[in-house]
C-alpha positions in Angstrom: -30.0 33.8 -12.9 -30.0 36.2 -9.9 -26.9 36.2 -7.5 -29.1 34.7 -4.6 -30.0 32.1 -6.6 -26.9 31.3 -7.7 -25.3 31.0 -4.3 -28.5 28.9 -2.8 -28.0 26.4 -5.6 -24.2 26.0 -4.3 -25.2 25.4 -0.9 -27.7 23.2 -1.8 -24.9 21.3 -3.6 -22.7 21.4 -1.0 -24.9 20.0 1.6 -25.8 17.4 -0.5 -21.8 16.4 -1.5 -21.0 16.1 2.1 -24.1 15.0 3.9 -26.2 12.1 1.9 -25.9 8.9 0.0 -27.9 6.4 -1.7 -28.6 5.0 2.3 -28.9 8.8 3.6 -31.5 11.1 1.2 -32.9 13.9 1.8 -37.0 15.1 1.2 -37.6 18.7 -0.3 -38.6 19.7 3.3 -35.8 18.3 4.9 -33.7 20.2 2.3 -35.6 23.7 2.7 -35.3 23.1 6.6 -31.8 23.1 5.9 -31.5 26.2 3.9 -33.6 28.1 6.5 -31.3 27.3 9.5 -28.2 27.1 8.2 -28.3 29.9 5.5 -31.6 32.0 6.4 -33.0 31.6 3.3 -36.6 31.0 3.4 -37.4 29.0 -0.2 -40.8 27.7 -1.5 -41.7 23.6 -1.9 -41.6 24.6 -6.2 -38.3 26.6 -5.5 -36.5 23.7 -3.8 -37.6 21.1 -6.8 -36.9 23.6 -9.3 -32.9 23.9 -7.8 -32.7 20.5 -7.7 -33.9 19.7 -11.1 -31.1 22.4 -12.6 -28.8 20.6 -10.1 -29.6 17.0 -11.7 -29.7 17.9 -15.3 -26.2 19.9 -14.8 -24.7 16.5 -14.5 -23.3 16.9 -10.8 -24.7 12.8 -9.6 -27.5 14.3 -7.9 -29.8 11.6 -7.7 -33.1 11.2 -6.2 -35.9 8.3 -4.9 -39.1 8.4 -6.2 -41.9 9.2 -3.4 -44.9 11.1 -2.2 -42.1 13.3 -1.3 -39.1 12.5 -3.7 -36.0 12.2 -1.5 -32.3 13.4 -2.9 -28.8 12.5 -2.6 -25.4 12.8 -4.1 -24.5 9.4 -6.0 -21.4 10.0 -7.4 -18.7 8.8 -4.9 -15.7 6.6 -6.3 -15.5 4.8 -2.9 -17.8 2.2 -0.6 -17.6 2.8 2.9 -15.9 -0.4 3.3 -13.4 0.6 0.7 -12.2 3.8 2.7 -11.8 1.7 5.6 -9.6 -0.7 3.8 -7.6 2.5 2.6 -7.0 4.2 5.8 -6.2 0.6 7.7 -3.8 0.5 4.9 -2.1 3.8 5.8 -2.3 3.3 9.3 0.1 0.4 9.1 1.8 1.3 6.2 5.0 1.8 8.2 7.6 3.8 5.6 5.2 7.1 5.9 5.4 9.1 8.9 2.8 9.5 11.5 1.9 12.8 10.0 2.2 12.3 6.8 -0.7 9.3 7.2 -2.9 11.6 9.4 -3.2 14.3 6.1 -3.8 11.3 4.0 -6.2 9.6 5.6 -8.1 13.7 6.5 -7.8 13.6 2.6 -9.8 10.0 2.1 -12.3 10.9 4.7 -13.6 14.0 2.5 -14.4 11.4 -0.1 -17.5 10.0 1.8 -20.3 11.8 3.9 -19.5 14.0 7.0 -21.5 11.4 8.8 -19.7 8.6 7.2 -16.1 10.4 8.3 -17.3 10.1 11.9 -18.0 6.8 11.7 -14.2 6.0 9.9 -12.6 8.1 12.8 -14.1 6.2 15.6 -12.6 3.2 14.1 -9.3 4.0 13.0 -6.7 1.4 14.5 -3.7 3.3 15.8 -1.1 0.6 16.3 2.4 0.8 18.6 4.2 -0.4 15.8 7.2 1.7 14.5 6.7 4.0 11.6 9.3 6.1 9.8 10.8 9.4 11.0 12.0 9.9 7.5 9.6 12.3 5.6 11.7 12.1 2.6 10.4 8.4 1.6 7.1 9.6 0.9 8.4 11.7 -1.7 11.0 9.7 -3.0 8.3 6.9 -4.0 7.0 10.0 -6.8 10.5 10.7 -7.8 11.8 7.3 -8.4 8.2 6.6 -10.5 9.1 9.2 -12.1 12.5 8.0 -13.2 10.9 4.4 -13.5 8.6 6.0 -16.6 11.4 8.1 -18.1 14.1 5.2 -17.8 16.5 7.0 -16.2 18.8 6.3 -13.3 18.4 7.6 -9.7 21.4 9.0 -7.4 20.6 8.3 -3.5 22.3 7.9 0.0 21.3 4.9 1.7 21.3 5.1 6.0 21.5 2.3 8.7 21.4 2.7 12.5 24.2 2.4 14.9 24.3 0.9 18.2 22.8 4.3 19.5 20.0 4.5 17.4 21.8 7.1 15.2 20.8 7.0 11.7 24.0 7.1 8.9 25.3 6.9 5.4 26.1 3.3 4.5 28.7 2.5 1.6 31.6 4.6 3.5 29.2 8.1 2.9 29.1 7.6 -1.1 25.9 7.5 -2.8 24.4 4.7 -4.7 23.7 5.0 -8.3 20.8 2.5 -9.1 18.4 2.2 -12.7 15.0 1.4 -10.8 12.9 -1.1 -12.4 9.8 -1.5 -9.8 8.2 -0.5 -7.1 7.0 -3.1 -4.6 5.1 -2.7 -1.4 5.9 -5.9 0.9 5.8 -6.3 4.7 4.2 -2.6 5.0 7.2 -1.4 3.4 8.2 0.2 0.6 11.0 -1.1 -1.6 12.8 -0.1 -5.3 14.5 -3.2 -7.0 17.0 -2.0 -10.0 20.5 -2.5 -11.5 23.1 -0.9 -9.2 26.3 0.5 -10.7 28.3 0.4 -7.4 27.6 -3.3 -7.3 27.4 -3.9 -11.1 23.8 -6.6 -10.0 20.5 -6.2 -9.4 20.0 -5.1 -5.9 17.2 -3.8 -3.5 16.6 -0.7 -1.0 14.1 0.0 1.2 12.5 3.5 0.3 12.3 4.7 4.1 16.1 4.1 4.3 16.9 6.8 1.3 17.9 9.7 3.2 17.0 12.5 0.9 14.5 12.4 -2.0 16.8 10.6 -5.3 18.3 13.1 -7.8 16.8 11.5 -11.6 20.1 11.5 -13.4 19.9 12.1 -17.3 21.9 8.8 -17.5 19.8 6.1 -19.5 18.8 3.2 -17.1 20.7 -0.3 -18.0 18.1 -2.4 -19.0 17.3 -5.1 -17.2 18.0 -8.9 -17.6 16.4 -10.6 -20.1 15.0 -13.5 -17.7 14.3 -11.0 -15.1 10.5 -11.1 -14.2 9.3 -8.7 -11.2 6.3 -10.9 -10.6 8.3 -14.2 -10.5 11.1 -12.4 -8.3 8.5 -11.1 -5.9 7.4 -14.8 -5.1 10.9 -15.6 -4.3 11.7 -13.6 -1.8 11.1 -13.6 1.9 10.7 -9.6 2.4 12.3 -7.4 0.0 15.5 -6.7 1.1 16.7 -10.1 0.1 19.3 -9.7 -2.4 20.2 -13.3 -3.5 19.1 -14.6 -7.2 16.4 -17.4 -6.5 17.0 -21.0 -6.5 14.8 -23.9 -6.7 14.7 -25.7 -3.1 13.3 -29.1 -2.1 11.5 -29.5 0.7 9.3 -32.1 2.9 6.6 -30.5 4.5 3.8 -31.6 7.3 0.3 -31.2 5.8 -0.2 -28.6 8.2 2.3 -26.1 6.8 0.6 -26.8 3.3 -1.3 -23.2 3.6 2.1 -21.6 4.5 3.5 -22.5 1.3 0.4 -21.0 -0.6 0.6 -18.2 1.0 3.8 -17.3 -0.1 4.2 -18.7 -3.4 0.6 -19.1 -4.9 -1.5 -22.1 -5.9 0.7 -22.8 -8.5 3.5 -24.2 -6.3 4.9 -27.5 -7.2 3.8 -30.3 -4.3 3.9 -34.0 -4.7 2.2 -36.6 -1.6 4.2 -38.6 0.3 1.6 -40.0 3.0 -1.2 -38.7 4.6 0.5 -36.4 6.5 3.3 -35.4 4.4 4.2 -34.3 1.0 7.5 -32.8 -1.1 7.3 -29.3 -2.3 9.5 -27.5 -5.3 10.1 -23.6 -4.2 12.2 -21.1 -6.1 13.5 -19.1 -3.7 16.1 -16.4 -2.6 18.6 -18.6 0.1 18.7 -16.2 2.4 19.2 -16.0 6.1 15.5 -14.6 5.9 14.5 -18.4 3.8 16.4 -20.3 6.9 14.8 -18.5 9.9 11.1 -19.1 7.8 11.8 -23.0 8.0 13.1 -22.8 11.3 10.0 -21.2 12.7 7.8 -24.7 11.5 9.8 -26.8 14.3 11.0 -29.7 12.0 7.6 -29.9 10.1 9.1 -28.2 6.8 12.9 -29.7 6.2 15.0 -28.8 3.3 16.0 -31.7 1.1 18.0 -30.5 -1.5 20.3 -28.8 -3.5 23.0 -30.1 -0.8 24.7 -26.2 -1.1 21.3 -25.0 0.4 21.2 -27.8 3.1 24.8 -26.7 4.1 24.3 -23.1 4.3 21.4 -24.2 6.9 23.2 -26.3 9.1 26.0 -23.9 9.1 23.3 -21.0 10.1 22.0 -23.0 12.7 25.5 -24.4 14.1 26.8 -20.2 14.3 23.3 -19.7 16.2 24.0 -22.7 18.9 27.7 -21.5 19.4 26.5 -18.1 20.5 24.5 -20.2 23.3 
């Protein structure tokens, strides 16, 4: 095969990668059009058809529509459009990666689809005002604690809060925390890495965008978690991630309204029992937290905690703290 041909075949290719579909095909003519102004390469009707038949039978997902003039496209892209946009929505909001770091992402998804296609994403990418991590680190550290995750070994990190100025710093008086990860879990557009912590000697939680430096994989061997420990079951129990209290089971008497609340965060399965009409009991387990008491303080007396008494204590004593600051 001669050189020219050789390179008009990749052209074709390429044009037909980045500019059609299954809804966007293109006729010989349109394709030889194509090669004329964009290349100046001047190419026969039984040229064209002959490149695209090596181009089909080399198993590149180049496709074509049966017609007085057949019409081509490239059908082998892992993503709908609708799927892209869910992705790139996704990393838009996702607020532990940087502002940068989503922009190369998203350029990255965008070359999955059509040029046409990409356009159309662009124009309707939502760029919130919602905060999004300065720490470029977190990105990375996701890989590197996966990493440890599949080799079951421990990870070595600093963890950071913010002071009163908005200064970031090293929590646990500027020692690091030695943790053996067990999951990964994305909640509340966050990322978050649940494991046994040594400095604590329990299972404990940290929010990836709070690691100041990629982790250090130790060649320690990870404890192994608790027997009972499920990372589905925990993940229903908790109201975001960075609760760190074992779950409970909880009481409640809910208004038929807040019904949809509770399915939303624990699943269909949740244990509910009628009252009335317009009431009925519910059985949560559930992390106590202050994060639990401000969720059934936001449904105005329509949800109210009946028991264990321990729980109903820790509420009122919440609530009578809040109404002293007053």
């Amino acid at each position: 095969m001669e050189c020219g041909t050789k390179i008009r075949l990749l052209y074709l290719y390429q044009y037909l990668l980045e500019h059609t579909d299954p809804d966007h095909p293109q006729s010989t003519a349109e394709l030889t059009k194509m090669l004329k102004n964009d290349y100046d390469l001047k190419v026969s009707r039984n040229t064209i058809s002959n490149d695209l038949a090596i181009l089909r039978e080399s198993d590149l997902h180049i496709d074509y529509i049966e017609s007085t003039q057949n019409k081509y496209f490239y059908n082998g892209r892992p993503f709908e459009v609708s799927e892209l946009k869910i992705l790139i929505d996704a990393l838009s909001s996702a607020r532990f990666i940087t502002p940068n770091i989503s922009s190369n992402l998203i350029a990255k998804l965008l070359t999955l689809t059509t040029e046409e296609n990409a356009q159309r994403l662009r124009r309707h990418i939502s760029v919130t005002d919602r905060y999004k991590s300065s720490n470029h680190s977190g990105y990375y550290s996701v890989d590197a604690i996966n990493n440890a995750i599949d080799l079951q070994r421990k990870i070595r990190f600093y963890y950071t809060d913010f002071d009163v100025n908005k200064k970031r710093y090293i929590t646990n008086n500027g020692k690091p925390y030695t943790l053996s990860p067990y999951e990964l879990t994305w909640d509340g557009d966050y990322y978050y890495v649940r494991g046994f912590c040594d400095e604590r000697q329990a299972m404990y939680t940290f929010r990836i965008d709070r690691i100041a430096e990629q982790p250090k994989i130790l060649n320690q061997i990870a404890v192994s978690p608790p027997e009972d420990y499920s990372p589905a079951q925990y993940s229903k129990c908790v109201f975001r991630m960075f609760d760190t209290d074992q779950p409970e089971e909880v009481q409640l008497q809910c208004h038929i309204s807040t019904m949809k609340y509770l399915i939303d965060n624990f699943g269909m399965d949740v244990k509910t029992e009628p009252i009335d009409e317009e009431s009925f009991k519910a059985n949560i387990l559930v992390c106590t937290s202050s994060t639990f008491y401000r969720w059934i303080f936001g449904f105005n007396g329509k949800m109210r905690i009946m028991g264990p008494e321990s729980v109903k204590t820790a509420y009122r004593e919440m609530l009578r703290k809040a109404l002293e600051e007053l």
